[in-house]
N, C-alpha and C positions, 0 to 999 in steps of 0.2 A: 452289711458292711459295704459291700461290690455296688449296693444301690447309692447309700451315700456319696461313696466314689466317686459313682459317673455323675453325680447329681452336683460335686464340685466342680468334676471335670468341665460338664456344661458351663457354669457359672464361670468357672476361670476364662475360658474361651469366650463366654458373652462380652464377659470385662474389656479383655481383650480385644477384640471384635472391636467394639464401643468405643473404647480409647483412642485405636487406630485408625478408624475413621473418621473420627472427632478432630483429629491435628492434620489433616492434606493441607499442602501448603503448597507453594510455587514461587516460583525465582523466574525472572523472564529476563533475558543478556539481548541488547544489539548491536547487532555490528553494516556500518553502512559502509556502500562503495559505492565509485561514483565522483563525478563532481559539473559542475553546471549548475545545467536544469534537470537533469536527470539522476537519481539517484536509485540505488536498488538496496533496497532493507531486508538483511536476515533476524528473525528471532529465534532464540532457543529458548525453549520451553522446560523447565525441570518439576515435574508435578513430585514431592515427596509424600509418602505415608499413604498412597493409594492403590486399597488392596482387589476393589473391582477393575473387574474386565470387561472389554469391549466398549472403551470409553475414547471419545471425541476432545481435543482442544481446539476452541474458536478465536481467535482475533477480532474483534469486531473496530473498525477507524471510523470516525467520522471528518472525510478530510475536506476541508474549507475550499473556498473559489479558489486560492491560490495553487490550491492543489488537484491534482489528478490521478486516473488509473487506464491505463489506456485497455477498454475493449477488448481486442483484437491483439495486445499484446498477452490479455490475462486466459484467452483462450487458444496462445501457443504454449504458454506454462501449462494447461491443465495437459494439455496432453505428451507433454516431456516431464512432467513433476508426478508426484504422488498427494501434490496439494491441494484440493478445493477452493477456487477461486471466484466470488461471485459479487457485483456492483451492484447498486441499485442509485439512482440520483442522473447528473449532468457525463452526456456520453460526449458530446461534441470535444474534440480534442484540441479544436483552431481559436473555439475564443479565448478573449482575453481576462483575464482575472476579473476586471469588471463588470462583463457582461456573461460571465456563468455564474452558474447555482453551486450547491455544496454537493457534495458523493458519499454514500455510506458503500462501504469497502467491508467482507466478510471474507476469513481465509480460515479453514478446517483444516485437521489431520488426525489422525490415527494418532494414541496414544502410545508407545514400544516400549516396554520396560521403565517407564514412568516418565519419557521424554518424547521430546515434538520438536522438528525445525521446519520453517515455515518461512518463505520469501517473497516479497513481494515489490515489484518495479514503482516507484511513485516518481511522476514529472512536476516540476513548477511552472506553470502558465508566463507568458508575459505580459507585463503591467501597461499601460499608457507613461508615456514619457510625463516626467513631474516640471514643474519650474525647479531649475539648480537640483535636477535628478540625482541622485547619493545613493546609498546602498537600500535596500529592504528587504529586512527580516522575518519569516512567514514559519509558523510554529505549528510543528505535528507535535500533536497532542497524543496522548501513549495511551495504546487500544485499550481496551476491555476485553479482561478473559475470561471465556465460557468454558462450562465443563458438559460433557454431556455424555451419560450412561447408562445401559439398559438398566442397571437395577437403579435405586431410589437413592439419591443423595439426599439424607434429612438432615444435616448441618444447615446447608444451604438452600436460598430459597430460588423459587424458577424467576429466571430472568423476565425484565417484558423489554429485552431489546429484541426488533427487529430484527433478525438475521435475515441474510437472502435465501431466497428455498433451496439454493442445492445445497449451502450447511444445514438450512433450518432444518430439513427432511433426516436429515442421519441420524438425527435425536428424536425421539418425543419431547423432554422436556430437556432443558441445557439451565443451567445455573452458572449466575455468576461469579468468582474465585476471585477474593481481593489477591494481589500477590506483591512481591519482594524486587526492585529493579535496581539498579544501579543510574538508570539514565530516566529523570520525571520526564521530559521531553526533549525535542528536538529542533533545533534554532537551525533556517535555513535561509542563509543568508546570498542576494544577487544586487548586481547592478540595475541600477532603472534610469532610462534614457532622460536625458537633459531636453525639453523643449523649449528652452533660448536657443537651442542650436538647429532649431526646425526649419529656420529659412537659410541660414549658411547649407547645411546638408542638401535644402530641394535646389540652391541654386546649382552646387556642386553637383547633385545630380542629372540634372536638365544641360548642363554643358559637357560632360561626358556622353551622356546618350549622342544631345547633337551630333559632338564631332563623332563617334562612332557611327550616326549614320549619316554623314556626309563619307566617311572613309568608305564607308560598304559601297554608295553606291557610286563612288568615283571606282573605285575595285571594280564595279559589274560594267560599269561603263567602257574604261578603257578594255578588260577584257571581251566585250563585243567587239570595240575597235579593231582589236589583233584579231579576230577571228574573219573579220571583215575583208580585212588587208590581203590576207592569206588567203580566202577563195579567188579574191581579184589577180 
């Protein structure tokens, strides 16, 4: 009888087991601050129904020329954050939308009690001025989320995204997690310069410089004169 028992016991607990691994799910919230060209994007992360531990969430972006991650800003986060932050693509931060490449952007964390928050600084490049320049609109596209656990996730199958090595390295294998958002993407909207107004602006420049340095060196001029004056 006590054999039986344990023999359901198991069985109930496989079910179990089974089921609740079977349903992980995810909800992913942003919240942007910011405004310009620069903008700093938080996500929170909600994994439900996951009962392994010692498990990774990844971000993975693929952000277009218009977009950026500055370098040197993402390795002052890593060492005031608890977030893994790693580029691979276009570093140059000076050009222009036109003449840069694309960026793939990879940000990990530690999973805590089934949640992850995750931030990360993204810039908008500047365009070439347009004829009768207007607004333009330049769309982050909403990452992809990886899971990634010592033990085996067999819902899910392994990713073949690229990650960059410092997330890639924390997992052996990462799988990727359809999930639940409230926001499919992100419309980022700026001014783009007018070039009909290219030779009104260089003339207005070029006459300013002038008279600022005719002022300078009337300024240095007469100040010789006074010093002149006064040894005599």
């Amino acid at each position: 009888m006590w054999y039986h028992l344990k023999i359901a016991i198991y069985i109930l607990l496989l079910f179990q087991y089974v089921s609740v691994s079977g349903n992980i799910s995810a909800h992913v919230r942003m919240h942007v601050d910011g405004s310009g060209f620069h903008r700093y994007f938080t996500y929170h992360i909600e994994v439900d129904n996951l009962i392994l531990k010692d498990c990774y969430a990844s971000l993975h972006f693929v952000l277009p020329s218009a977009l950026y991650v500055n370098i040197n800003e993402l390795a002052e986060l890593k060492r005031t954050d608890n977030t893994t932050i790693c580029s691979v693509g276009e570093t140059d931060t000076e050009l222009f939308m036109e003449n840069a490449n694309s960026q793939n952007v990879t940000i990990c964390s530690r999973i805590d009690d089934g949640s992850s928050i995750m931030s990360l600084p993204i810039h908008q490049r500047y365009q070439y001025p347009k004829e009768n320049g207007d607004y333009e609109t330049v769309v982050l596209r909403k990452p992809s989320l990886l899971l990634g656990c010592k033990e085996r996730i067999k819902e899910y199958r392994v990713s073949k995204i690229n990650l960059c090595p410092l997330c890639a390295d924390k997992m052996v294998k990462w799988r990727e997690l359809p999930y639940n958002t409230d926001e499919i993407e992100y419309e980022w909207t700026i001014p783009i310069g007018d070039i009909s107004f290219l030779s009104f602006v260089t003339y207005i420049t070029l006459i300013i410089t002038s008279f600022g340095t005719v002022l300078l060196i009337n300024t240095i001029w007469t100040s010789n004169i006074k010093k002149h004056l006064k040894k005599n």
